[in-house]
Each structure stands twice: as structure tokens, then as C-alpha cells.
Residue frames as qw, qx, qy, qz and C-alpha x, y, z in Angstrom:
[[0.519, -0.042, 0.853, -0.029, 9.16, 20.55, -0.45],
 [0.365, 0.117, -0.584, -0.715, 8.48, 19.32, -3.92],
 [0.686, 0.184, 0.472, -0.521, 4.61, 18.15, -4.26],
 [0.632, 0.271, -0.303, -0.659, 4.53, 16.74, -7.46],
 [0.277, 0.049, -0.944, 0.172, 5.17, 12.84, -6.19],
 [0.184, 0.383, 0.664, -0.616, 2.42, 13.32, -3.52],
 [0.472, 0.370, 0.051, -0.798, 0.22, 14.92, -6.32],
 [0.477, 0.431, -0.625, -0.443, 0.47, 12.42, -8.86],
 [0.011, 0.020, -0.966, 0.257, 0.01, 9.83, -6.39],
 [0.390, 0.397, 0.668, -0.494, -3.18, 11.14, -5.39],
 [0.640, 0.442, -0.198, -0.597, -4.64, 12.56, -8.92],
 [0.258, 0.342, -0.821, -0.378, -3.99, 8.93, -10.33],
 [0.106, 0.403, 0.860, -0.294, -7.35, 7.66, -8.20],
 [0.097, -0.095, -0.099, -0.986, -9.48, 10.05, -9.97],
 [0.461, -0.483, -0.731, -0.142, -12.49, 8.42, -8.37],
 [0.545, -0.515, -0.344, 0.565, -11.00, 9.31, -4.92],
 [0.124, -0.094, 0.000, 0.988, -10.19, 13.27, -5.95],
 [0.352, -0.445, -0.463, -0.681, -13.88, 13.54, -7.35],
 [0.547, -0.445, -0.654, 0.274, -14.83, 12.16, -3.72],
 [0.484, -0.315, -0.362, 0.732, -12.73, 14.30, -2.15],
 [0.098, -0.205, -0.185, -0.956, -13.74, 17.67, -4.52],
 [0.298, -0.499, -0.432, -0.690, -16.95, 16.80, -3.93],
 [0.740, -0.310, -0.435, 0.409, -16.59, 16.32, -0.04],
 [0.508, -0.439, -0.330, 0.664, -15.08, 19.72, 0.27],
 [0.044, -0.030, 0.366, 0.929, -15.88, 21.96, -2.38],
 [0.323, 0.539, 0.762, -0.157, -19.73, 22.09, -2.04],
 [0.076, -0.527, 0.401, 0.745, -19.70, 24.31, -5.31],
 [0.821, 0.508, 0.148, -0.214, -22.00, 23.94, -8.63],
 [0.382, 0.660, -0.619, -0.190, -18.67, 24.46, -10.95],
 [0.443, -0.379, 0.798, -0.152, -17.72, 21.01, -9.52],
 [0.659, 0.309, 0.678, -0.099, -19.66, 19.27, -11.47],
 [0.468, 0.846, 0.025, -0.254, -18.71, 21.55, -14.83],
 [0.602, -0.456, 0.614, 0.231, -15.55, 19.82, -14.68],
 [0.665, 0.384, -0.493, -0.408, -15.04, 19.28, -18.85],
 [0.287, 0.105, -0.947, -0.096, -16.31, 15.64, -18.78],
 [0.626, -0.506, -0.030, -0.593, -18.48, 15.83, -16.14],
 [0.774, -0.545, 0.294, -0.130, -17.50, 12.66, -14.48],
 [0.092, -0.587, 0.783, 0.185, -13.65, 12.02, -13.91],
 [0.907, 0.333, -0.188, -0.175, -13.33, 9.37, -16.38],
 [0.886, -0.362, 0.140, 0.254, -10.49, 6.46, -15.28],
 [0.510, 0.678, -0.128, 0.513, -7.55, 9.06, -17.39],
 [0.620, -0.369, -0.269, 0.638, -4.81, 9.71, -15.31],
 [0.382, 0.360, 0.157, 0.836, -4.96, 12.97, -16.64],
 [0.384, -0.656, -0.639, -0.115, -7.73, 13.70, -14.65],
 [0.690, -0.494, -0.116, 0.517, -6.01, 14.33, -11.63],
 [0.304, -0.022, 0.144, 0.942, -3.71, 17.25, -13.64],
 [0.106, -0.609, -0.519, -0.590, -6.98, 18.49, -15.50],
 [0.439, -0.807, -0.394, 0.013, -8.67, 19.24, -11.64],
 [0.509, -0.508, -0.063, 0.692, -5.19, 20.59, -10.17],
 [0.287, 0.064, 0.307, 0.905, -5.14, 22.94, -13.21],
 [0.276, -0.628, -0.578, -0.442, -8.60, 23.91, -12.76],
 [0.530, -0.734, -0.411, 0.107, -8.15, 24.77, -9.07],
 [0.589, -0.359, -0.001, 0.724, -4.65, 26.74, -9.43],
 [0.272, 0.930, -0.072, -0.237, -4.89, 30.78, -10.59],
 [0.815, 0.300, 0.040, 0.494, -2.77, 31.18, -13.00],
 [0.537, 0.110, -0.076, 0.833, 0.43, 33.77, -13.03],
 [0.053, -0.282, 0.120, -0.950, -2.08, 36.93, -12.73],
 [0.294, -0.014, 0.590, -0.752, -4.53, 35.30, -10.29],
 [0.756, 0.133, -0.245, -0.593, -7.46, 34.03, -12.93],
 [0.600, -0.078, 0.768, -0.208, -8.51, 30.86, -12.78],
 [0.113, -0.180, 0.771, 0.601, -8.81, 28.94, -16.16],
 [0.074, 0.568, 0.812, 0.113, -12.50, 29.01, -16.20],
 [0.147, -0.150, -0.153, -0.966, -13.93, 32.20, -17.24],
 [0.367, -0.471, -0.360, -0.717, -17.42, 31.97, -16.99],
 [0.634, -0.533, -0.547, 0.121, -17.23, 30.96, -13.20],
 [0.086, 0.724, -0.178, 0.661, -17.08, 33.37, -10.81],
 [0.783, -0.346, -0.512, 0.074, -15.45, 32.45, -6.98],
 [0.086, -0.819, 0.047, -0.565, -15.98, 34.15, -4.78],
 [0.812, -0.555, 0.180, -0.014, -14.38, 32.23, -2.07],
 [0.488, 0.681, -0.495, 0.231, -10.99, 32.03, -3.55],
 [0.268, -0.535, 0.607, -0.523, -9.57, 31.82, -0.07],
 [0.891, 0.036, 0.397, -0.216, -12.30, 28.53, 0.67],
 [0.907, 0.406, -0.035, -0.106, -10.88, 27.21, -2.44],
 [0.186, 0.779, -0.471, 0.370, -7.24, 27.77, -1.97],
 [0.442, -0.600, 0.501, -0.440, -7.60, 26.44, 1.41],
 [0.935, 0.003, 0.336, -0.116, -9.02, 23.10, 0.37],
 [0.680, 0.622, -0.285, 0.265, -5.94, 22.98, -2.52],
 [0.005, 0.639, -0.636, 0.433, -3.71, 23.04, 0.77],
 [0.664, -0.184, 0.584, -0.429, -5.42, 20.83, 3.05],
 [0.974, 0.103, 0.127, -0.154, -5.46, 18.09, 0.20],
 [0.368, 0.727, -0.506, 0.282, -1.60, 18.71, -0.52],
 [0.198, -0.457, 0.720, -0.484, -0.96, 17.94, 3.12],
 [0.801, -0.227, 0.367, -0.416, -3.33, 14.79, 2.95],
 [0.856, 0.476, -0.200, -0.035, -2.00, 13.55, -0.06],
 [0.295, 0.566, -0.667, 0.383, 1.99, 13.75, 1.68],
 [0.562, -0.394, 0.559, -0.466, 0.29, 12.00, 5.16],
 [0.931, 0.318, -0.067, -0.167, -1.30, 9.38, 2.71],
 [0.716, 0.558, -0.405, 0.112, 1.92, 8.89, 0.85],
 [0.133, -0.509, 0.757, -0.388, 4.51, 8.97, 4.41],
 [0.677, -0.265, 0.499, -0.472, 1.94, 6.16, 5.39],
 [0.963, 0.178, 0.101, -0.176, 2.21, 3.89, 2.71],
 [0.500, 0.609, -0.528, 0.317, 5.61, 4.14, 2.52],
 [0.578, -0.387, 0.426, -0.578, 5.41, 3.31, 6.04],
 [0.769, -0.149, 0.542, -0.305, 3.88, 0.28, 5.62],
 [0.776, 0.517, -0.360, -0.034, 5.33, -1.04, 2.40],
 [0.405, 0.518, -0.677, 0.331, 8.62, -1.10, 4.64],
 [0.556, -0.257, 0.588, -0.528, 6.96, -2.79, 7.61],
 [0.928, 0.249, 0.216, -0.173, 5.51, -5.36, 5.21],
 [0.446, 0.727, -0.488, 0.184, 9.21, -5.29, 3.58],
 [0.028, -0.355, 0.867, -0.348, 11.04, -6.26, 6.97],
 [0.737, -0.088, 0.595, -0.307, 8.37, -9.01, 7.79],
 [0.655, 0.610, -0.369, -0.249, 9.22, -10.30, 4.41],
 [0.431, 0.557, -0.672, 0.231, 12.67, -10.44, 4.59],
 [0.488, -0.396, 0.524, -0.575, 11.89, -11.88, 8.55],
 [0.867, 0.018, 0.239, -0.437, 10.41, -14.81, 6.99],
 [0.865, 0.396, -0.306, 0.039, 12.92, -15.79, 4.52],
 [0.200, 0.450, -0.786, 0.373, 15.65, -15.70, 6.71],
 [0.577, -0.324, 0.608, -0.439, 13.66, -17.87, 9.02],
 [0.937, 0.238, 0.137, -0.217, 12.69, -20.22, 6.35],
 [0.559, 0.601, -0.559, 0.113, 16.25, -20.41, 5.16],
 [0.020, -0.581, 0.762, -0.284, 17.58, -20.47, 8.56],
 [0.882, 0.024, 0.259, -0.393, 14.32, -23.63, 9.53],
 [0.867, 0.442, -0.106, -0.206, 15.47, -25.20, 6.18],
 [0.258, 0.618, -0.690, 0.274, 19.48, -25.47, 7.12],
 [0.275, -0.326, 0.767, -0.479, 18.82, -26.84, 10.56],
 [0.833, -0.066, 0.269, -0.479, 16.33, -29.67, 9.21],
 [0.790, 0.506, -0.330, 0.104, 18.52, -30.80, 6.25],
 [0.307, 0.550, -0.718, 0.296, 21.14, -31.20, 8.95],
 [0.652, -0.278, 0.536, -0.459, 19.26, -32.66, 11.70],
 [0.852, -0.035, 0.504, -0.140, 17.79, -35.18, 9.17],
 [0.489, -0.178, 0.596, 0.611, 19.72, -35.07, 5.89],
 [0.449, 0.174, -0.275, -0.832, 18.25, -34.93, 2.75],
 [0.259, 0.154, 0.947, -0.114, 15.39, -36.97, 2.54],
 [0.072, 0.297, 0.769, 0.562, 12.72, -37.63, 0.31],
 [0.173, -0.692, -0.690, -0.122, 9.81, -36.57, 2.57],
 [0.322, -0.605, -0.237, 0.689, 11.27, -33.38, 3.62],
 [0.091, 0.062, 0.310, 0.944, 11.47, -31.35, 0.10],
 [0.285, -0.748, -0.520, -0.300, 7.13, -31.58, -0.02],
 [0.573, -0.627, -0.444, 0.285, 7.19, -30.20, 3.39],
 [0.367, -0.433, -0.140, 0.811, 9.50, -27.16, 3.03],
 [0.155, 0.313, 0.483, 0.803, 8.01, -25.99, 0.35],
 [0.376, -0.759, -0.529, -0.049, 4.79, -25.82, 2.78],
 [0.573, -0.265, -0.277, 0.724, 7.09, -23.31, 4.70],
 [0.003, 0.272, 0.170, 0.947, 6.11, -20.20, 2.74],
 [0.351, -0.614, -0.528, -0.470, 2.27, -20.65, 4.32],
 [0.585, -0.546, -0.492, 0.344, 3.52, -20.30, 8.08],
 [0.160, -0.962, 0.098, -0.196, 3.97, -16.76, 9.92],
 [0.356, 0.530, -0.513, 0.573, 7.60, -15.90, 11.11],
 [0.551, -0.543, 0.402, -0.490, 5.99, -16.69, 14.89],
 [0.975, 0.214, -0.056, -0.018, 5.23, -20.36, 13.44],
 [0.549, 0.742, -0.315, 0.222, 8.74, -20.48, 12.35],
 [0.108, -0.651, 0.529, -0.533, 10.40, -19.54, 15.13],
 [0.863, -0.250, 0.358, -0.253, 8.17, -22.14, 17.42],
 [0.828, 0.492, -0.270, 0.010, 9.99, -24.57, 14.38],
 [0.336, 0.739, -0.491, 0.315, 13.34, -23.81, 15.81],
 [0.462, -0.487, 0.431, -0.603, 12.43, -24.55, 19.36],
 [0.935, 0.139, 0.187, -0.267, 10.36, -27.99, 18.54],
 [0.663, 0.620, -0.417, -0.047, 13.27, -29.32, 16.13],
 [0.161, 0.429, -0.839, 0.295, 15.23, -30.83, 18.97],
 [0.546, -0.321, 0.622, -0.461, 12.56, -32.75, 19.99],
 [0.933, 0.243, 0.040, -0.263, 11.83, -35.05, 16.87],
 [0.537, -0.322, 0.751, 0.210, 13.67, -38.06, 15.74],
 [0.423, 0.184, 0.713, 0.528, 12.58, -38.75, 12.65],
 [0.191, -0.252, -0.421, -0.850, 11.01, -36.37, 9.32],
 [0.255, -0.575, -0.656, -0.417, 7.61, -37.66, 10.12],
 [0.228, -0.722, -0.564, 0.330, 7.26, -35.98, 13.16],
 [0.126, -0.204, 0.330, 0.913, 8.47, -32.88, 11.76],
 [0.259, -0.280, -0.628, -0.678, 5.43, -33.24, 8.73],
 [0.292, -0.567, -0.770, -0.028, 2.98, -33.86, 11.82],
 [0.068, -0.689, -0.119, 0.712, 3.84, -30.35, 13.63],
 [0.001, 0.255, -0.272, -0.928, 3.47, -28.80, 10.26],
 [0.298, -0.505, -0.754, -0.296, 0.02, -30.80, 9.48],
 [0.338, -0.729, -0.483, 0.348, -1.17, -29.24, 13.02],
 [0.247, -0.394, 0.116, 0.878, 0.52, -25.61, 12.14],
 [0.050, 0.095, 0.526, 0.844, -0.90, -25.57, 9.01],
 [0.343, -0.469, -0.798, -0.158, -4.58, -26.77, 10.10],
 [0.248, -0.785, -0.477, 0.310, -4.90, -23.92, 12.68]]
């Protein structure tokens, strides 16, 4: 599986990777980081992953540190890989959960907005009033659909959406 999407996601908080180094890495070099503290550069985020990854014959790019926990370090370079790809499945998650209530709403407001313009035509005091539509929840809405066959004129309409909106 290819990490660099999941890495770049996370190194681009470089607040939240300093956390996290310092959280699991209880290690003086941490703090020898060139800069000392992650500064708001996305580069950050590369700078730390290059810092934690041996290179081709096993060294690490710091010379004068000496770590003797490879393994500890290694481990925590895995264990934030795999948080960074839970992270990322979750917000992708919920982007598309917050996506289909979206799209839930406009098709209720579309379908709300058909079935008032035919009930009462077009009338003057109905355009204010749908526009209010965007503030109600897709439950709201729905209740709309239900309630629509019981008014006779706009204004009662505007009074269930005065009382909808107000609570």
C-alpha cells in the first residue's frame, strides 16, 4: 500500500507530529530537530520522516546521535503510519456521511419547494420563506411534506416555519 497520501496528510499538522514525536519518542534528539520547534512549513512533516528513516545502508541522517533503540524507533515510524491511514479512512468516512446528508437536504428542499409552488402557486410571500429552507434539518423537512396538506393558505405555511425555526 502506498503511504505517501496518509503521510502527507499527517506531516502537514506539524504541531500534531511534534505532539505525537514527543508522546512517543521520549528521546533528547527530539528536541535537536534542526529548528528546534516545528515551525508552521509543511516541510516539516518530510524533514521529521527523513530524520526517522535509515537510509539505504541503515544510518540515520544524524551522525552525532547515537540510537540505540532502533527497533523502539522503527516501531513508533510504524505505529504512526497505521494511525495516520485510520485517521485518513475516518475522515474520508465522514466527509461522505456529511456528503449524503447534503445531498439529503437538497433533494428535500427541492422536492418541499415543488410541492409548495404547486399547492399555492407562486406567490409573493413564499420566495422569503424558502429561502429560510437551507436553516432546517432534512427531519424538519420531511415533517414539511407531511404538514403541507393541512394548510390552506402561505401564511400558515410561514407560521410552521416561524415555530421550526424558533426551536
Amino acid at each position: 500500500m502506498d503511504h505517501d497520501h496518509s503521510y502527507k496528510l499527517l506531516f502537514s499538522h506539524p504541531e500534531m507530529v511534534a505532539d505525537l514525536l514527543r508522546g512517543f519518542v521520549l528521546e533528547d534528539w527530539v528536541k535537536d530537530i534542526p529548528g528546534g520547534t516545528p515551525s508552521t512549513s509543511l516541510a516539516f512533516g518530510w524533514d521529521v520522516l527523513y530524520w526517522i528513516s535509515p537510509n539505504s545502508n541503515g544510518t540515520f541522517p544524524i551522525s552525532p546521535v547515537d540510537f540505540d533503540n532502533l527497533n523502539e524507533l522503527q516501531e513508533v515510524k510504524s505505529m504512526l503510519a497505521e494511525r495516520v491511514i485510520e485517521w485518513t479512512e475516518e475522515w474520508e468516512q465522514q466527509g461522505l456521511q456529511e456528503g449524503l446528508q447534503e445531498g439529503r437536504q437538497e433533494e428535500c428542499i427541492s422536492l418541499v419547494t415543488r410541492l409548495l409552488i404547486r399547492k399555492f402557486g407562486i406567490h409573493p410571500e413564499l420566495g422569503p420563506s424558502l429561502v429560510q429552507l437551507q436553516n432546517l434539518p432534512v427531519e424538519k423537512l420531511e415533517g414539511l411534506t407531511e404538514a403541507i396538506f393541512d394548510w390552506v393558505e402561505v401564511s400558515d405555511f410561514n407560521e410552521w416555519l416561524t415555530q421550526q425555526l424558533a426551536n
